[in-house]
Residue frames as qw, qx, qy, qz and C-alpha x, y, z in Angstrom:
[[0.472, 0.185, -0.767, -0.395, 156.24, -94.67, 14.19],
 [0.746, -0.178, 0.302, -0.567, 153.59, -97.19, 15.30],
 [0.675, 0.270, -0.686, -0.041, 155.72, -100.68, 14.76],
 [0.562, -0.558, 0.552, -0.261, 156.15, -103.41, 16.83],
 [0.176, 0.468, -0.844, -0.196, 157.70, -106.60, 16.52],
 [0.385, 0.140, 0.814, -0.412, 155.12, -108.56, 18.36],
 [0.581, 0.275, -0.068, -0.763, 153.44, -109.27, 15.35],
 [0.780, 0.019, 0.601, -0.174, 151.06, -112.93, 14.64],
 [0.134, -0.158, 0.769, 0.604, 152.19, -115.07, 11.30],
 [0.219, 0.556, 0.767, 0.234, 148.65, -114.37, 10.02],
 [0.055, 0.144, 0.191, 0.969, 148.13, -110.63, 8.24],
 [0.348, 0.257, 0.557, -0.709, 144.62, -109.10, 9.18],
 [0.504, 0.267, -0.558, -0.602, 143.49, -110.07, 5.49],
 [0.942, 0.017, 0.335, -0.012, 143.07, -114.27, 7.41],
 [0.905, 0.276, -0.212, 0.247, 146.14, -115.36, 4.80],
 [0.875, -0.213, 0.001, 0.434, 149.44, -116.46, 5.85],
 [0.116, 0.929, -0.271, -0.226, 152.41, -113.70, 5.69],
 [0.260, -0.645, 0.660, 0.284, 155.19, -114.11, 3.74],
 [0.513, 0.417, -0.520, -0.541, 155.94, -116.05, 0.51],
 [0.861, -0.216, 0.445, -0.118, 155.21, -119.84, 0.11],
 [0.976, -0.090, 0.047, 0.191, 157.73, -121.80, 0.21],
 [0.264, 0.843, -0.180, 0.432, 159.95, -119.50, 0.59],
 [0.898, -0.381, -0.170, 0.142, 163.50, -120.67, 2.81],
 [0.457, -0.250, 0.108, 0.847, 166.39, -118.12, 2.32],
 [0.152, 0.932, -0.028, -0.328, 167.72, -115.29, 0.74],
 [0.943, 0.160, 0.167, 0.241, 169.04, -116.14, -1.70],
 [0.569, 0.062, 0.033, 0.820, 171.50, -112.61, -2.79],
 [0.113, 0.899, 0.300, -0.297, 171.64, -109.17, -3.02],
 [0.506, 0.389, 0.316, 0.702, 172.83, -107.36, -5.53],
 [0.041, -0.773, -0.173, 0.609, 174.22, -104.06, -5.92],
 [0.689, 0.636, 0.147, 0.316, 174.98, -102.18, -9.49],
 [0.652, -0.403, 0.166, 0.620, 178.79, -100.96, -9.53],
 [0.342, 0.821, -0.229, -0.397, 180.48, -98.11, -11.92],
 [0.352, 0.616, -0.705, 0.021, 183.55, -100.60, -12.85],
 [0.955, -0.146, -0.248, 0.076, 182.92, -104.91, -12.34],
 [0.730, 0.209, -0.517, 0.395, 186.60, -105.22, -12.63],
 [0.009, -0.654, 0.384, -0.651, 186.89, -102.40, -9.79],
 [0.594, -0.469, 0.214, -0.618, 184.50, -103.90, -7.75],
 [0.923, 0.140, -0.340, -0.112, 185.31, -107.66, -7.87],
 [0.486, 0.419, -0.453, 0.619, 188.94, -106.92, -7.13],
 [0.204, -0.484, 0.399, -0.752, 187.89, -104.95, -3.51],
 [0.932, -0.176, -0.014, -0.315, 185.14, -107.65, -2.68],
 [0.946, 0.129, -0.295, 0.036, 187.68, -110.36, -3.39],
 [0.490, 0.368, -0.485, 0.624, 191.17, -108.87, -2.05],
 [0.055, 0.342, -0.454, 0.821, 190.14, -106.58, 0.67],
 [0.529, -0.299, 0.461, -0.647, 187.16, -108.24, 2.20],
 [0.282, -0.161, 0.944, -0.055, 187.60, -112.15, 1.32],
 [0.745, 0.324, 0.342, -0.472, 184.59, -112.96, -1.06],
 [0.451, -0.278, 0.727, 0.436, 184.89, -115.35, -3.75],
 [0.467, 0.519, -0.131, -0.704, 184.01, -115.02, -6.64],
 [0.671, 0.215, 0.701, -0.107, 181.61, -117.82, -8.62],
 [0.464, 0.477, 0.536, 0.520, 181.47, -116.68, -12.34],
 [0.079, 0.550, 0.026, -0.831, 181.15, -113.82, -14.69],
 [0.531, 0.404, 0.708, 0.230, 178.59, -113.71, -17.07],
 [0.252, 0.794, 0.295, -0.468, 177.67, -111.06, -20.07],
 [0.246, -0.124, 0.025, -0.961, 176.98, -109.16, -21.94],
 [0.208, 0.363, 0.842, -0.340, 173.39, -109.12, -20.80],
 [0.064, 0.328, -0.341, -0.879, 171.60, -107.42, -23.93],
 [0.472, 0.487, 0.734, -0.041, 168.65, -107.68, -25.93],
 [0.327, -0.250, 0.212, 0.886, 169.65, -105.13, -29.07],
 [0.104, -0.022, -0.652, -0.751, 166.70, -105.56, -30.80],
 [0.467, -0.439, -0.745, -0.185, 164.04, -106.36, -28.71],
 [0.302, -0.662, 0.260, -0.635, 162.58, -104.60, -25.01],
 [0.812, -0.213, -0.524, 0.142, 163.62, -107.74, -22.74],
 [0.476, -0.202, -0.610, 0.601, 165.45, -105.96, -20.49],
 [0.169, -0.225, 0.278, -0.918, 162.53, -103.54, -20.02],
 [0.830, -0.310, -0.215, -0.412, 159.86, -105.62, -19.36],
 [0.893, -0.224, -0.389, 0.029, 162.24, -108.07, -17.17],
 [0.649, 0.096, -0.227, 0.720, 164.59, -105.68, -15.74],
 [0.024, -0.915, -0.396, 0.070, 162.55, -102.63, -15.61],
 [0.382, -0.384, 0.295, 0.787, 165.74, -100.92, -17.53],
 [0.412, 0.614, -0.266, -0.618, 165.99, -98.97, -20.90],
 [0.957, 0.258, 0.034, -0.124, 165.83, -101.58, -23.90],
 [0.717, 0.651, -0.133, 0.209, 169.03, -100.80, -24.67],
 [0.510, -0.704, 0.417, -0.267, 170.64, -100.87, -21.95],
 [0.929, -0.023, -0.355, 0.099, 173.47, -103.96, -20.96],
 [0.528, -0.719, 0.443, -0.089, 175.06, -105.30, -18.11],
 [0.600, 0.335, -0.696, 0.211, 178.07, -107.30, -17.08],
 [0.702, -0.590, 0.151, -0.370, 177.37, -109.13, -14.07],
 [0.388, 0.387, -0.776, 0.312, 179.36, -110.98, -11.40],
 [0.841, -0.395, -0.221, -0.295, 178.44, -113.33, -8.62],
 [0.197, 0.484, -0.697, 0.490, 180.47, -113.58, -5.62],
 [0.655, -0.572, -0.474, 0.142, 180.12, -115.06, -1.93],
 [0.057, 0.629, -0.413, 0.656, 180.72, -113.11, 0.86],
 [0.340, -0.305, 0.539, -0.707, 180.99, -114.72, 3.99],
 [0.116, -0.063, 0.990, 0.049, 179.00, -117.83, 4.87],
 [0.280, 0.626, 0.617, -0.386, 175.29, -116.79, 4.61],
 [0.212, 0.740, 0.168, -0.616, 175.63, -114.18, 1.95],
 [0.508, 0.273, 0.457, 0.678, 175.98, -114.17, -2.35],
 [0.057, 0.761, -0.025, -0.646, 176.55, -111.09, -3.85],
 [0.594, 0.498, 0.552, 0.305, 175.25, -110.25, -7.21],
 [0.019, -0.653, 0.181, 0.735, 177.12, -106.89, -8.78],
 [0.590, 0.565, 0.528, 0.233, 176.44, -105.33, -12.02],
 [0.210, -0.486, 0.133, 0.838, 177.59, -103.07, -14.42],
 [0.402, 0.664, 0.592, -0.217, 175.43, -101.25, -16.34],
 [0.056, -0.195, 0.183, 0.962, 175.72, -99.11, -19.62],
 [0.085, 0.653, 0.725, 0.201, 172.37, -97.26, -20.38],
 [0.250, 0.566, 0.291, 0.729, 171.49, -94.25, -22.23],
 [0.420, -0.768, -0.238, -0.421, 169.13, -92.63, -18.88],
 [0.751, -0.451, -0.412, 0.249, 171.30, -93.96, -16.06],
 [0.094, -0.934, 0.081, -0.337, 171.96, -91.99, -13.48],
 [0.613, 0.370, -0.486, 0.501, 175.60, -91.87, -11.99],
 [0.140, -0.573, 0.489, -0.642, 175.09, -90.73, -8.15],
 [0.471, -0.111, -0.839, 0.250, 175.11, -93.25, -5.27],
 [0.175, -0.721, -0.295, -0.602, 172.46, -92.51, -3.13],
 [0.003, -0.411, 0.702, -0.581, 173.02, -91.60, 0.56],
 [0.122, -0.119, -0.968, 0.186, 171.27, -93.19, 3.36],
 [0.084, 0.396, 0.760, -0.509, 168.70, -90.89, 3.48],
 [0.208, 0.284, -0.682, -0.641, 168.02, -90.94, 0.20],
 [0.904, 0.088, 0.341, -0.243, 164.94, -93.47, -0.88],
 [0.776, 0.604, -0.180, 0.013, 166.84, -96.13, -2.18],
 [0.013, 0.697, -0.683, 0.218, 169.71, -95.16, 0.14],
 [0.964, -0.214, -0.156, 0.013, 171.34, -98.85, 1.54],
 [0.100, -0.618, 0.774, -0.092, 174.25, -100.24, 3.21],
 [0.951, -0.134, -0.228, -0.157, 175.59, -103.71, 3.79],
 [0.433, -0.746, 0.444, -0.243, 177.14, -104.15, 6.99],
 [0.476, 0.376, -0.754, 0.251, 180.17, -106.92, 8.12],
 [0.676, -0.725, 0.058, -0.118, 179.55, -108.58, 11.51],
 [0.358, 0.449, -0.699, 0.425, 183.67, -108.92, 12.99],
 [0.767, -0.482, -0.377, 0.194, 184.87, -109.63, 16.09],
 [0.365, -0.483, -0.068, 0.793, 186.98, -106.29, 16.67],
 [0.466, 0.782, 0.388, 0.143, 185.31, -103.98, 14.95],
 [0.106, -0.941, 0.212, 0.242, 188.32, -101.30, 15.73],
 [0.502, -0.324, 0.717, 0.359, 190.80, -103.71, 14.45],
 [0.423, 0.575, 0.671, 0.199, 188.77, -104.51, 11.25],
 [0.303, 0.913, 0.273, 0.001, 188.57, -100.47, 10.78],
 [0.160, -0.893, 0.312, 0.283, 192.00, -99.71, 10.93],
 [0.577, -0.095, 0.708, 0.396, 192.85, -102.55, 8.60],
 [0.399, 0.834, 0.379, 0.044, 190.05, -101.07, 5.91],
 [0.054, 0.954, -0.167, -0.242, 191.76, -97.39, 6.42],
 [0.385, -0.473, 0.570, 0.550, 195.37, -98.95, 5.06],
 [0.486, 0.288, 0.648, 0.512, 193.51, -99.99, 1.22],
 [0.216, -0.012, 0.268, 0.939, 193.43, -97.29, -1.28],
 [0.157, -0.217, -0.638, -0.722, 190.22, -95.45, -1.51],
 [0.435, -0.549, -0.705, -0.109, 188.42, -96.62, 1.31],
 [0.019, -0.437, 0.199, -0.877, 186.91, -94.04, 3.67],
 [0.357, -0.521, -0.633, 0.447, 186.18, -94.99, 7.60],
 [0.232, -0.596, -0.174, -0.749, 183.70, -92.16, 8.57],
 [0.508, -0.697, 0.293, -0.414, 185.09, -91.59, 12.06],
 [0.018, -0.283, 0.880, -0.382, 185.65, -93.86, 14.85],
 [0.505, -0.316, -0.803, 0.007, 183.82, -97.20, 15.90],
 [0.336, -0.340, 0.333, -0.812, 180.89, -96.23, 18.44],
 [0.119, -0.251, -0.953, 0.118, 178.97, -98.35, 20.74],
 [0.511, -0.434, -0.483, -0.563, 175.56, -98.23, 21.20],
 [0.192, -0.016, -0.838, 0.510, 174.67, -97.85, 25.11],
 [0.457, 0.312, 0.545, -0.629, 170.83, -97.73, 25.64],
 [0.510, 0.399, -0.240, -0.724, 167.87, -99.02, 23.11],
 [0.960, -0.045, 0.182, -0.207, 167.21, -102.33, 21.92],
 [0.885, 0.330, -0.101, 0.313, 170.51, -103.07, 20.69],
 [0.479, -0.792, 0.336, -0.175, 172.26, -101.13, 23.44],
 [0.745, -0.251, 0.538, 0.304, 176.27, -103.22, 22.81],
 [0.620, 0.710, 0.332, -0.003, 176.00, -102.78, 19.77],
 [0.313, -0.683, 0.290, 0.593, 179.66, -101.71, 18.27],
 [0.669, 0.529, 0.453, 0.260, 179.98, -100.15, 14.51],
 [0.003, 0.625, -0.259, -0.737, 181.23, -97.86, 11.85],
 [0.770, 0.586, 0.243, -0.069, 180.59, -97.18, 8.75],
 [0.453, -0.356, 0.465, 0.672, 182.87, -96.85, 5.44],
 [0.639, 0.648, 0.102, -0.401, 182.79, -96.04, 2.22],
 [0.765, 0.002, 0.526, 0.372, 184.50, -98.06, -1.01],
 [0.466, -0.180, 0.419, 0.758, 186.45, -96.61, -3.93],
 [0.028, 0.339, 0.618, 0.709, 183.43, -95.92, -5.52],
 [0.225, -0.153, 0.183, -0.945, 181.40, -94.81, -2.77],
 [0.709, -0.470, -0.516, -0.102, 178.95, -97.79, -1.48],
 [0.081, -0.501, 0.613, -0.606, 178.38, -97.80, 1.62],
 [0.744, -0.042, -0.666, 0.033, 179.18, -100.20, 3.85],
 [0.428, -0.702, 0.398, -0.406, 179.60, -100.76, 8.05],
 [0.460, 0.218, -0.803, 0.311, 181.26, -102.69, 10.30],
 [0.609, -0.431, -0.053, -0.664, 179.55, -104.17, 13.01],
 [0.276, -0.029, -0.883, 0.379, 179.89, -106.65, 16.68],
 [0.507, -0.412, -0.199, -0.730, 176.80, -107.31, 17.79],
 [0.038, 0.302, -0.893, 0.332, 177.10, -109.31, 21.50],
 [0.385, -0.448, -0.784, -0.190, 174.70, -111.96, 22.47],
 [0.339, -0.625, -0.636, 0.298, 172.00, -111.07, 25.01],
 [0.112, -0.028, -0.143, 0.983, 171.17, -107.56, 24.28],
 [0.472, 0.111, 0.376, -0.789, 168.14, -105.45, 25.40],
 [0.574, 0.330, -0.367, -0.654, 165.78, -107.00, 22.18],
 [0.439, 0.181, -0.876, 0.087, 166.40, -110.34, 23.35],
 [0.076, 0.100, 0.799, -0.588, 164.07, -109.82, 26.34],
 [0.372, 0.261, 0.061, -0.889, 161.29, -108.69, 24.43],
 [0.934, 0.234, -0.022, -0.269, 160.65, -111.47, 21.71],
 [0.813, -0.117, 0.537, 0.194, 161.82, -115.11, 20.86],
 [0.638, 0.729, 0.122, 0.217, 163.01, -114.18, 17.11],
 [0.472, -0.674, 0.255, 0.508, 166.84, -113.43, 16.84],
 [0.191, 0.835, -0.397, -0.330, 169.30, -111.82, 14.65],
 [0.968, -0.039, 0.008, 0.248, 171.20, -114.38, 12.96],
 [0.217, -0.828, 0.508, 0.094, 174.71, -113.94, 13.99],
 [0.820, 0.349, -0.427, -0.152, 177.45, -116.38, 12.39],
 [0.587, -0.507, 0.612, -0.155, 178.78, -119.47, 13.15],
 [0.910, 0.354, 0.125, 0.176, 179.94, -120.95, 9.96],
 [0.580, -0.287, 0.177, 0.741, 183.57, -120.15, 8.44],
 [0.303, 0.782, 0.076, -0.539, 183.76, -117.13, 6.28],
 [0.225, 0.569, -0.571, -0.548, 185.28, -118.68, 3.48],
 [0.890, 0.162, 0.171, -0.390, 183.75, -121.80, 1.52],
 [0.541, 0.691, -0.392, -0.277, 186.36, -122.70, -0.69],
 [0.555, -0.435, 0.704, -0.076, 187.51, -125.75, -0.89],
 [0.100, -0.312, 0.775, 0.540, 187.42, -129.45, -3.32],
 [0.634, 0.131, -0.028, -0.762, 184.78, -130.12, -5.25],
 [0.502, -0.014, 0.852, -0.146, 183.42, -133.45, -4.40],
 [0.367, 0.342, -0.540, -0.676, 182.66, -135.32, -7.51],
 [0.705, 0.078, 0.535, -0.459, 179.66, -138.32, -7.76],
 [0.938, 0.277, 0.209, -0.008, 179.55, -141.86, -9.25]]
């Protein structure tokens, strides 16, 4: 592959990369067999809170959620909206629709994803996973000891339903750090948000 990171904030077109005004990420979203399943694991076993549930999402008579969804018409979701963690919302859905297909792809799969934890013991963190029902630690926690992330300590898992997900410690001042000024963001808020809700005038 012919990448590099060393690259200027002006494409070879002369315009500007990247969207304007554009200042986060705002979520990511994954689609689930079973909300309630998935809500419940997010919330219990890995601390996210959950912000609302909304649906149905449905247009019975009309092709809204192909043209704005790029689903079947008939198709509808139930969706949920969670935090995870201090940087991250998570948008899950459940879908029923006539075409859909029922296999989770792998990682090397187009399409395939994960979405990784950063801990601070990532062995501790996998041997707490391995005690809830369902979940599957695929192996032992390896480091990473040469390459640009060379420290680098992780494992992956899988969840009741089969997402996959990793665990991950990622120590300051590895190799990639000598190379360019752009870093990983790494956290340094709390991981939970929750708290009273401050009310005005």
């Amino acid at each position: 592959m012919n990448i590099s990171p060393r690259r200027s904030a002006v494409a070879p077109s002369g315009r500007p990369r990247g969207i304007p005004g554009a200042n986060a990420v705002h979520h990511v979203a994954y689609t689930v067999p079973d909300l309630d399943q998935a809500v419940r694991f997010f919330t219990e076993a890995l601390g996210a809170e959950l912000l609302y549930v909304q649906g149905p999402v449905e247009d019975p008579t009309g092709d809204w959620m192909t043209r704005k969804l790029g689903v079947a018409a008939d198709a509808r979701a139930h969706v949920a909206m969670l935090r995870l963690g201090a940087v991250t919302n998570l948008e899950l859905f459940e879908y029923t629709a006539p075409d859909q297909r029922r296999q989770i792809p792998r990682n090397s799969d187009w399409g395939g994803h994960h979405l990784a934890i950063h801990v601070e013991d990532v062995d501790l963190a996998a041997a707490y996973l391995r005690s809830w029902p369902g979940v599957h630690v695929l192996g032992e926690p390896e480091t990473i000891t040469d390459g640009p992330i060379a420290g680098d300590r992780w494992v992956y898992f899988l969840t009741p339903w089969g997402m996959q997900m990793e665990l991950i410690n990622l120590p300051v001042g590895i190799p990639y750090e000598q190379q360019v000024r752009a870093r990983l963001y790494r956290p340094d808020q709390p991981w939970n948000n929750e708290g009273p809700v401050a009310h005005n005038g």
